[in-house]
C-alpha positions as CSV (number, residue, x, y, z in Angstrom):
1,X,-57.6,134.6,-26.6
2,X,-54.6,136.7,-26.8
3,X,-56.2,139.6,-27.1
4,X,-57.8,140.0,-23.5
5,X,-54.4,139.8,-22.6
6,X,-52.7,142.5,-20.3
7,X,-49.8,143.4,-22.9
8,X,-47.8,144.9,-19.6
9,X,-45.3,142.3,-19.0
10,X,-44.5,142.8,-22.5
11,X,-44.1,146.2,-22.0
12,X,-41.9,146.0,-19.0
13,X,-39.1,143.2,-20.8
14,X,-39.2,146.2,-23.3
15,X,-37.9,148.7,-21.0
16,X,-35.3,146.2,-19.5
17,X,-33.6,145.8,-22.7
18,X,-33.9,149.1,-23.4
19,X,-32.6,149.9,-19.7
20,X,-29.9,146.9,-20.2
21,X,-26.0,146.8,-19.7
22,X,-25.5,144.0,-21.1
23,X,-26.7,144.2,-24.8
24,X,-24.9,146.1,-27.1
25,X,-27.2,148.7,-29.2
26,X,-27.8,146.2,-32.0
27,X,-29.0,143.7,-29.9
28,X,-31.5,145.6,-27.9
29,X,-32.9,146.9,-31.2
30,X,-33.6,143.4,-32.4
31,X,-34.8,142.6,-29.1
32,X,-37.2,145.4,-29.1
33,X,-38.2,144.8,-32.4
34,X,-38.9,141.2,-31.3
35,X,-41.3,142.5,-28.3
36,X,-43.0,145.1,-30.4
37,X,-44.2,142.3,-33.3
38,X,-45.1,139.8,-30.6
39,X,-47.7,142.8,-29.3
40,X,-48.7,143.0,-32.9
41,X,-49.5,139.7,-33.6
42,X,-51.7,139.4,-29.8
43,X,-53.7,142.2,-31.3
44,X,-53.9,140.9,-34.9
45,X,-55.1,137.8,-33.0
46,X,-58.0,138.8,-30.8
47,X,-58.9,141.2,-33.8
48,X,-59.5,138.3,-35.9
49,X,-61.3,136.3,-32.8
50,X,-63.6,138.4,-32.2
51,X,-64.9,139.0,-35.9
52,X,-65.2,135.8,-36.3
53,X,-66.8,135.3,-32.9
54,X,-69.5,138.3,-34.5
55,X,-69.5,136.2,-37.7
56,X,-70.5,132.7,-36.0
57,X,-73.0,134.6,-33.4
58,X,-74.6,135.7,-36.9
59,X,-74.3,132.7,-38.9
60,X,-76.1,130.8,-35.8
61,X,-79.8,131.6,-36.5
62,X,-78.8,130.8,-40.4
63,X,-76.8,127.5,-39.6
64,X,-80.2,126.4,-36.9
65,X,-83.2,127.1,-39.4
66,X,-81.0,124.7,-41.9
67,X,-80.4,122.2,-39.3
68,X,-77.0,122.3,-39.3
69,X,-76.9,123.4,-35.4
């Protein structure tokens, strides 16, 4: 999941846009917004993963005594 990803490389095309001769201001702010949403939505992600990881690890013992599982 995207969570239990290393956001680095993210990070590091971040600061090469910022760093960049060859984007106008503009441009490197809607790049950077870009980069910073994409991080965003890889945490929003593995947040809702794992809770409904917890959720199914605790919905187990429920879903086996009904013989669902």
């Amino acid at each position: 999941m995207s969570s239990h990803k290393d956001h680095s490389h993210l990070e590091k095309i971040k600061e090469a846009i910022e760093k960049s001769d060859h984007l106008n201001d503009h441009d490197k702010s809607e790049s950077v917004k870009h980069i910073e949403e994409w991080i965003l939505e890889d945490k929003a992600e593995g947040t809702l993963y794992k809770e409904l990881m917890e959720l199914t690890s605790g919905m187990k013992p429920i879903l086996a005594e009904l013989g669902l599982i």
